[in-house]
ROSE-4610 file (N, C-alpha, C; in Angstrom, 1 decimal, always signed):
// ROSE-4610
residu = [X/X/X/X/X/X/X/X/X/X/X/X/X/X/X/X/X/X/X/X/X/X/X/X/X/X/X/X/X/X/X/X/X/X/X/X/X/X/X/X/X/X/X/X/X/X/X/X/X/X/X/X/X/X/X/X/X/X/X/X/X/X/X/X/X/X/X/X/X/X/X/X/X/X/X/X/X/X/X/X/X/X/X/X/X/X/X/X/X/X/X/X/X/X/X/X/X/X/X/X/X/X/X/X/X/X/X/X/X/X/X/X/X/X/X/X/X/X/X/X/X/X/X/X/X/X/X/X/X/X/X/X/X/X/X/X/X/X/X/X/X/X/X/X/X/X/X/X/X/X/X/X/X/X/X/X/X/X/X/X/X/X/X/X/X/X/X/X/X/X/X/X/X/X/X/X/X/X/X/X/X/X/X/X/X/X/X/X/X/X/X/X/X/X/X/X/X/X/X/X/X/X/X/X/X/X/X/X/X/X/X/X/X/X/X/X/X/X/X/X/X/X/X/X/X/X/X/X/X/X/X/X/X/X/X/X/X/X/X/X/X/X/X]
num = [1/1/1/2/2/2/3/3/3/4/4/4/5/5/5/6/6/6/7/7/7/8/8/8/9/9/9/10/10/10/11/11/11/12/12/12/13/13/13/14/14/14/15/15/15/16/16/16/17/17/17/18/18/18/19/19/19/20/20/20/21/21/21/22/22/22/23/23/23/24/24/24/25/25/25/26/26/26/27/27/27/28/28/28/29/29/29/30/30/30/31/31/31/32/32/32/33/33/33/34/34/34/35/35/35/36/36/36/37/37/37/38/38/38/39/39/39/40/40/40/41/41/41/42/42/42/43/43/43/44/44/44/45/45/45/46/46/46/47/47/47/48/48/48/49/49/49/50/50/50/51/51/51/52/52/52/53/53/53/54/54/54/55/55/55/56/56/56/57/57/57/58/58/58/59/59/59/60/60/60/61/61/61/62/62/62/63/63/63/64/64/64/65/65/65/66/66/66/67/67/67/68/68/68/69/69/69/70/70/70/71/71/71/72/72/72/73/73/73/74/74/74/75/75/75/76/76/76/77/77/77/78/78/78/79/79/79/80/80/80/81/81/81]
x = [+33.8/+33.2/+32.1/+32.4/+30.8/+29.8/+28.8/+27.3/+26.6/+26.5/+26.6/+25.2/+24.3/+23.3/+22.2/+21.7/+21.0/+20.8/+22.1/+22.6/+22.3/+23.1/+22.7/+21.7/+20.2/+19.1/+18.6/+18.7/+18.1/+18.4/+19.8/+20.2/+19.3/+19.7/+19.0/+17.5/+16.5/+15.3/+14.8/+15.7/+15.9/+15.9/+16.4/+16.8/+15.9/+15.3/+14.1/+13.3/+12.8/+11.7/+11.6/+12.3/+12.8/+12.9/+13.1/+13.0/+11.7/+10.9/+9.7/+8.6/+8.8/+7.2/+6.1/+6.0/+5.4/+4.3/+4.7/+4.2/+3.8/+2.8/+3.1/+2.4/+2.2/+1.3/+2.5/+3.7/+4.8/+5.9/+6.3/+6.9/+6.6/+5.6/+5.4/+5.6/+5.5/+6.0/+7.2/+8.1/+9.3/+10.3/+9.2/+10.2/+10.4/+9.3/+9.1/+10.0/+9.9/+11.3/+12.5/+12.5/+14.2/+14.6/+13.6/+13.8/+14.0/+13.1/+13.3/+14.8/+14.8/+16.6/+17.5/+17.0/+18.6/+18.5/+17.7/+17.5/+18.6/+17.8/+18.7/+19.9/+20.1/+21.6/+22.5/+21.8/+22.7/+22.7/+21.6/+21.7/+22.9/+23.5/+24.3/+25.8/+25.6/+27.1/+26.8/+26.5/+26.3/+27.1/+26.2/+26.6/+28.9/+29.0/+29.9/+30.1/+28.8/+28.5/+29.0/+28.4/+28.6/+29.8/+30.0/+30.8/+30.7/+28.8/+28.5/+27.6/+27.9/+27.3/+26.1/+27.1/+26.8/+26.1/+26.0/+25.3/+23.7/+24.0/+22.5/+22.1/+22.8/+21.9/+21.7/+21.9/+21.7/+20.3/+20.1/+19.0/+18.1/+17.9/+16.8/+16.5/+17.4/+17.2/+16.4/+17.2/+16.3/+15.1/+14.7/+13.6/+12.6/+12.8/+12.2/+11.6/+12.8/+12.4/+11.3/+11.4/+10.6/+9.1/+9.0/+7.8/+6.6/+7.7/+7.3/+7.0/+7.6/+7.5/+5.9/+5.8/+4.9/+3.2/+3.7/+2.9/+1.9/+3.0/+2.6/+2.3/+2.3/+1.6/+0.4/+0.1/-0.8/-1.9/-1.8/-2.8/-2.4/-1.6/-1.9/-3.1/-2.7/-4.1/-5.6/-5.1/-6.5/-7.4/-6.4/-6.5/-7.3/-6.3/-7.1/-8.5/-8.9/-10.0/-11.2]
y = [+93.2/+93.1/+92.1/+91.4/+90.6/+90.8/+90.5/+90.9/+89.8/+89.7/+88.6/+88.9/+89.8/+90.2/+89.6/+88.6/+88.1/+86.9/+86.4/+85.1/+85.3/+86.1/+86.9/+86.9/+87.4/+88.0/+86.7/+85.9/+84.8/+83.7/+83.9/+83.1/+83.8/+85.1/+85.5/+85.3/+85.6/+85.5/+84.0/+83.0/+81.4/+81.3/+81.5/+81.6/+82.1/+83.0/+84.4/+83.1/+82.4/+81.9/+80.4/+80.1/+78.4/+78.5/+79.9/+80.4/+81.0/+81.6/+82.2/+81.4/+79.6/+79.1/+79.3/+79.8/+79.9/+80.7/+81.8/+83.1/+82.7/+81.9/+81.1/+81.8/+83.3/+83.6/+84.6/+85.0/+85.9/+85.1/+83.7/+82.4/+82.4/+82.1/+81.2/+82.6/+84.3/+85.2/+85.3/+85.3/+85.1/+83.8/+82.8/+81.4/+81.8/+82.1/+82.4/+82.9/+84.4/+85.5/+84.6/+84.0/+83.3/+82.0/+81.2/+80.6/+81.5/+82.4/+83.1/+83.4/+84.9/+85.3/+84.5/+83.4/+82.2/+81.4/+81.4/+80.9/+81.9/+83.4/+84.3/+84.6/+84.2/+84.1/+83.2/+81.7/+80.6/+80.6/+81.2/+81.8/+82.8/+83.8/+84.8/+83.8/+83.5/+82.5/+81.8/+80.8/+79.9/+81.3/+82.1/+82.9/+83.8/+83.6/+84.4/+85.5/+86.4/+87.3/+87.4/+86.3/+86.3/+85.7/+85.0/+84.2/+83.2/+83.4/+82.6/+81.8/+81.2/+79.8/+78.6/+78.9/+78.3/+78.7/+80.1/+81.1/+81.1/+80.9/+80.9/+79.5/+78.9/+77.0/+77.5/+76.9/+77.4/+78.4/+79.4/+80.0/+79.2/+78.9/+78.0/+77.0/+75.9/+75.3/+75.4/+76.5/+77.3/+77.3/+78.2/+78.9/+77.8/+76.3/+75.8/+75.2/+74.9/+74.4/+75.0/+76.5/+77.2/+76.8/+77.0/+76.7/+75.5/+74.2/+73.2/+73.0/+73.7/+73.9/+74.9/+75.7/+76.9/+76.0/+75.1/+74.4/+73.2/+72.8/+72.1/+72.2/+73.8/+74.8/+74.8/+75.2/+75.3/+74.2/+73.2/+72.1/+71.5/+72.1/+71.5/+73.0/+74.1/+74.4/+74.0/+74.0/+73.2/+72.3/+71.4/+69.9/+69.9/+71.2/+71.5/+72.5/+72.6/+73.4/+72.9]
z = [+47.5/+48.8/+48.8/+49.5/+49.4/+50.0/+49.8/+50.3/+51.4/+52.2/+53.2/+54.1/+53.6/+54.6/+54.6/+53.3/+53.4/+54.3/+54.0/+54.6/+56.3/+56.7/+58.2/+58.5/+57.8/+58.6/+58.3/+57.6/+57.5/+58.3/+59.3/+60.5/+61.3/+61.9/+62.7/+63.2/+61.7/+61.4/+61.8/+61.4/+61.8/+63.0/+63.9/+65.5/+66.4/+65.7/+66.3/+66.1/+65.3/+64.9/+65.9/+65.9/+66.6/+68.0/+68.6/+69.7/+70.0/+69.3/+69.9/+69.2/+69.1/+68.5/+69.2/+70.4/+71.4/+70.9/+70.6/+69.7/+68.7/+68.2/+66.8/+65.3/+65.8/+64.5/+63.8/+65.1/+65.0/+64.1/+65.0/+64.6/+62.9/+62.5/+61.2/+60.1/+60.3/+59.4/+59.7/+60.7/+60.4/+60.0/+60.4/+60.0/+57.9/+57.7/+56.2/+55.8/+56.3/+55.7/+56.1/+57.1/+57.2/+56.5/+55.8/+54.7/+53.4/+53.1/+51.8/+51.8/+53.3/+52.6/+53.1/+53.8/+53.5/+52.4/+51.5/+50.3/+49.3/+49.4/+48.8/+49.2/+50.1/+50.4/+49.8/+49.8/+49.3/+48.0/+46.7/+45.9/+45.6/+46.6/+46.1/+46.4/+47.5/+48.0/+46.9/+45.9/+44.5/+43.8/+43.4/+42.2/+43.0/+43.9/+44.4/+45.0/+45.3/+45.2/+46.6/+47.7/+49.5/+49.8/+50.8/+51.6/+52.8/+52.7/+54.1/+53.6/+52.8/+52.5/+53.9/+54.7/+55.5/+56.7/+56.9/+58.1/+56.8/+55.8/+55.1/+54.8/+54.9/+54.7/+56.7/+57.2/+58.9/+58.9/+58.4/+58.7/+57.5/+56.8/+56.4/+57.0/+57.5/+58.5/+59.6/+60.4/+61.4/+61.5/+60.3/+59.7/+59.5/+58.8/+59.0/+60.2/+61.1/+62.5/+63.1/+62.8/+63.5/+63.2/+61.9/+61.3/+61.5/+61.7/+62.3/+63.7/+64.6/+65.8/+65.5/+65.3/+65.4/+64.9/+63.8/+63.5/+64.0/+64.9/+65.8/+67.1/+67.5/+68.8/+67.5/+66.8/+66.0/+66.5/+66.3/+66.2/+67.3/+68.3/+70.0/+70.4/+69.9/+70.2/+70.0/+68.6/+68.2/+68.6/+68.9/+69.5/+70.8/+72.0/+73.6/+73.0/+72.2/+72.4/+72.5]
């Protein structure tokens, strides 16, 4: 059976993140976790362990978008203050 959950929460966690930069102190702890376990995902998809290779490259991705987004609410606040 393979193990495919990291891969998942780390799309998901990806998505959550890229979608709520708005929220940007909520954004940049989940962009994190959704690069980690789509990291550890693509790690277990490498070793054989998963099957979604690709729902975990996707949440890193994500995960980063978010971060960058959240980053850059970051320092537009900064910026209007």
């Amino acid at each position: 059976m393979p193990s495919n959950g990291m891969g998942t929460a780390g799309l998901v966690l990806g998505i959550i993140s890229a979608v709520i930069f708005c929220m940007w102190p909520v954004a940049i702890v989940v962009g994190v976790l959704a690069v980690i376990f789509g990291a550890i995902g693509m790690g277990k998809a490498r070793r054989g362990e998963a099957t979604n290779r690709g729902q975990a490259l996707a949440g890193v991705i994500c995960g980063v978008a978010g971060l960058v987004l959240s980053l850059v609410m970051v320092a537009f606040v900064i910026a209007t203050a």
